[in-house]
C-alpha positions as CSV (number, residue, x, y, z in Angstrom):
1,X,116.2,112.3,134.8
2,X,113.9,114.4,132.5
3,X,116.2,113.8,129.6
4,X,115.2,110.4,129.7
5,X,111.8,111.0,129.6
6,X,112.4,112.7,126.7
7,X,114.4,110.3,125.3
8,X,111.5,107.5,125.8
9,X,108.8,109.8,124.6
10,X,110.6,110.4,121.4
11,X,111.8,106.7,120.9
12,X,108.2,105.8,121.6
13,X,106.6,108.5,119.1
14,X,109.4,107.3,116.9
15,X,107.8,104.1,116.3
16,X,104.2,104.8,116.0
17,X,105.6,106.9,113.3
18,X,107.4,103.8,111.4
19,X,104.7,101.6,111.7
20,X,102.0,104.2,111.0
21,X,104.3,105.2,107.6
22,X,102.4,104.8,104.5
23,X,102.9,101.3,102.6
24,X,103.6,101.4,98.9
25,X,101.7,99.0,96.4
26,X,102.2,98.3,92.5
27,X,99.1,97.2,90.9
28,X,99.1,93.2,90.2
29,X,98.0,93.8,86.1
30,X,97.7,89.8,85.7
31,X,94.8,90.4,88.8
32,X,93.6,93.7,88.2
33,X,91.0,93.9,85.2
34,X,88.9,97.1,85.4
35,X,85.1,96.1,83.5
36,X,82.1,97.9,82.5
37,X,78.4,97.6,81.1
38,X,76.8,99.7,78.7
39,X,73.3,100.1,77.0
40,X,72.8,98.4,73.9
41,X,69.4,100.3,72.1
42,X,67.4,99.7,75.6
43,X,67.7,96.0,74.7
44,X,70.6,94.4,76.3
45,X,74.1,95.6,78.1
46,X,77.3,94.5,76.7
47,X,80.0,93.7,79.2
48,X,83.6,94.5,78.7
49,X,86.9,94.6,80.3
50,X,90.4,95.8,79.6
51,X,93.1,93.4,79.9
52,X,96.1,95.7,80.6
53,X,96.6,98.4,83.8
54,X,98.6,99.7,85.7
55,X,99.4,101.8,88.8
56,X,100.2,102.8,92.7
57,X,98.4,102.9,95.5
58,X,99.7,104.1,98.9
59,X,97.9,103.7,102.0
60,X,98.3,105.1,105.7
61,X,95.6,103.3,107.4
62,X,96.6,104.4,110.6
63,X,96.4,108.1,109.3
64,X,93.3,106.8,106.9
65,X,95.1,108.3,104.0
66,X,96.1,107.6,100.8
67,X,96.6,108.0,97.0
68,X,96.0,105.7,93.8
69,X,97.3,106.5,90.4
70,X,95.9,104.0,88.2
71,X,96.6,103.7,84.1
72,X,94.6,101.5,81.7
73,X,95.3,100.6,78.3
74,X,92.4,102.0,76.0
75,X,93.6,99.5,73.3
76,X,93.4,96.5,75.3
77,X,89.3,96.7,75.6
78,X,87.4,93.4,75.3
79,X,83.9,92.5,75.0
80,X,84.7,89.3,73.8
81,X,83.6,90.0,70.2
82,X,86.3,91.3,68.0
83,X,84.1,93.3,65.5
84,X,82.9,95.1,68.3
85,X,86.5,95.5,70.4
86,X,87.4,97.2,66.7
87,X,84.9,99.4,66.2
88,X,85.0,100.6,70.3
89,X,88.8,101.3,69.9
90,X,87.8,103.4,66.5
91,X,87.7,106.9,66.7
92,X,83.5,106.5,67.1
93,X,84.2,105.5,70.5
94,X,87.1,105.2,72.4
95,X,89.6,106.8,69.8
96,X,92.3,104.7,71.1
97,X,94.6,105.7,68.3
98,X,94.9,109.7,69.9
99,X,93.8,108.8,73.5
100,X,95.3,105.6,74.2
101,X,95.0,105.4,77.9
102,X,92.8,106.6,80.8
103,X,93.6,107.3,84.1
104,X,92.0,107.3,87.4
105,X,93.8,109.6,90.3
106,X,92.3,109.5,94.1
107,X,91.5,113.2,95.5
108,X,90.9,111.3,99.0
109,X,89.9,108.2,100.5
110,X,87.7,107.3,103.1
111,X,87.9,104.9,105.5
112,X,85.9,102.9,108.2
113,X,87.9,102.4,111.0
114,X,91.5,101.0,109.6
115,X,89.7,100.0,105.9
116,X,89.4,102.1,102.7
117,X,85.3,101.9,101.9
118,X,85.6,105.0,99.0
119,X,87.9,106.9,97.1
120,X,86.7,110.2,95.1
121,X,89.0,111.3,93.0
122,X,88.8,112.0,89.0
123,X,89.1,109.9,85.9
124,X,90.5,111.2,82.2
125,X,88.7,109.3,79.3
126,X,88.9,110.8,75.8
127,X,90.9,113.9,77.4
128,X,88.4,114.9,79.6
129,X,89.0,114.7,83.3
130,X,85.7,114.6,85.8
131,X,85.3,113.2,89.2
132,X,84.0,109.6,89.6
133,X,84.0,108.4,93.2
134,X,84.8,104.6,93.4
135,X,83.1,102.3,95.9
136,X,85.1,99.6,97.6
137,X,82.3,96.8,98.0
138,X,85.0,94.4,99.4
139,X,88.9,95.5,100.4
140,X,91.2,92.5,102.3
141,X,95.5,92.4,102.6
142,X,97.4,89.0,103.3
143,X,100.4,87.9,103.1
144,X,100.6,87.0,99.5
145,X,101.5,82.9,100.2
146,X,103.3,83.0,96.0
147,X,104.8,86.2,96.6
148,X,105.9,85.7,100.2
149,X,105.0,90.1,100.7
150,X,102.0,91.9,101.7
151,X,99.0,91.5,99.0
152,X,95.8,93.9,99.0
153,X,92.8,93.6,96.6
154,X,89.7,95.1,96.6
155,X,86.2,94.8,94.9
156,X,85.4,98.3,93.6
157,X,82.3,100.3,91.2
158,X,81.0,103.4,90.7
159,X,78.7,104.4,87.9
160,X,79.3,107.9,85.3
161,X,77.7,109.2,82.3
162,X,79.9,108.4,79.4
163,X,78.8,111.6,77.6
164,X,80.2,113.7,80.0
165,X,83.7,112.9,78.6
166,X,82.6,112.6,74.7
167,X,81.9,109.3,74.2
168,X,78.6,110.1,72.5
169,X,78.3,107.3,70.0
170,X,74.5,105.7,70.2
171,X,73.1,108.4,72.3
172,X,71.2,110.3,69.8
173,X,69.7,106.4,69.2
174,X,68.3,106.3,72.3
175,X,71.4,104.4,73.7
176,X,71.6,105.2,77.9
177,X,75.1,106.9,78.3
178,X,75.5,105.2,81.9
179,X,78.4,102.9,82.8
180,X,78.6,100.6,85.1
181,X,82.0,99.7,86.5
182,X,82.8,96.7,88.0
183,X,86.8,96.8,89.1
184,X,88.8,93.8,90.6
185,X,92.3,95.0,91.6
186,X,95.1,93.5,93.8
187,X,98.5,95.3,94.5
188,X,101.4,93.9,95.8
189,X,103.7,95.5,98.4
190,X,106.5,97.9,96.7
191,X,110.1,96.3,97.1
């Protein structure tokens, strides 16, 4: 009789484990467009995006874990003005020729109840690697009605000094080295 109970118990613990097992995303790169604002001599910001990232993320929102593992393509920055996307991808700036990507990597995320609300983890820009916590303003998963799987996207931004990773050009001006970031993402459910 007490195998059985045993039995049950383990069955039962079984499936809280399946369905509490972390979930697998890919990052959607034709819905995911990270995007910034920057100083302009105390004048105006100029607003830019880059067209091409990718990446992971794995949640556990039953164990209100997780990871995220995001690359972006320094070369595809856009402001919408191509003498300035060429001289922010020259080595002035953005150096996209030696650094050609950055990367953001989660440390850990915290939830509110089941839902992500922050991630901290560390960015690399220029070869330097500092923390830069993200906010997630807006998070929401469906079943993608195209895709016909599981779709999350989220409304993130944080805010960093660019001078901490180099990027120094304008600052002696007068230029503010704070960034704004403004990052839509949606990930679709791993195969």
């Amino acid at each position: 009789m007490q195998l059985k109970h045993i039995a049950a118990a383990a069955l039962a613990f079984a499936s809280v484990s399946a369905i509490a097992a972390p979930t697998a995303y890919t990052i959607e790169s034709n819905h995911t467009y990270p995007s910034f604002e920057a100083d302009h001599m105390g004048i105006s910001l100029w607003r830019g995006k880059f067209n091409k990232t990718s990446g992971t993320v794995t949640l556990d929102r039953a164990a209100k874990t997780g990871a995220i593992d995001i690359t972006i393509d320094a070369a595809s920055l856009d402001f919408g003005h191509a003498k300035m996307n060429e001289h922010a991808k020259s080595k002035e700036m953005f150096n996209v020729e030696k650094f050609p990507t950055a990367n953001y990597k989660s440390k850990s995320i915290k939830f509110n109840g089941d839902t992500p609300v922050a991630v901290e983890g560390e960015l690399t820009l220029l070869g330097v690697t500092k923390p830069v916590t993200l906010t997630l303003n807006k998070f929401k998963c469906i079943q993608h009605p195209m895709f016909k799987r599981e779709a999350c996207g989220a409304d993130a931004s944080a805010t960093f000094n660019r001078a901490d990773f180099g990027l120094n050009y304008g600052v002696a001006m007068g230029f503010s080295p704070e960034v704004k970031l403004a990052i839509q993402v949606e990930a679709l459910k791993a195969d």
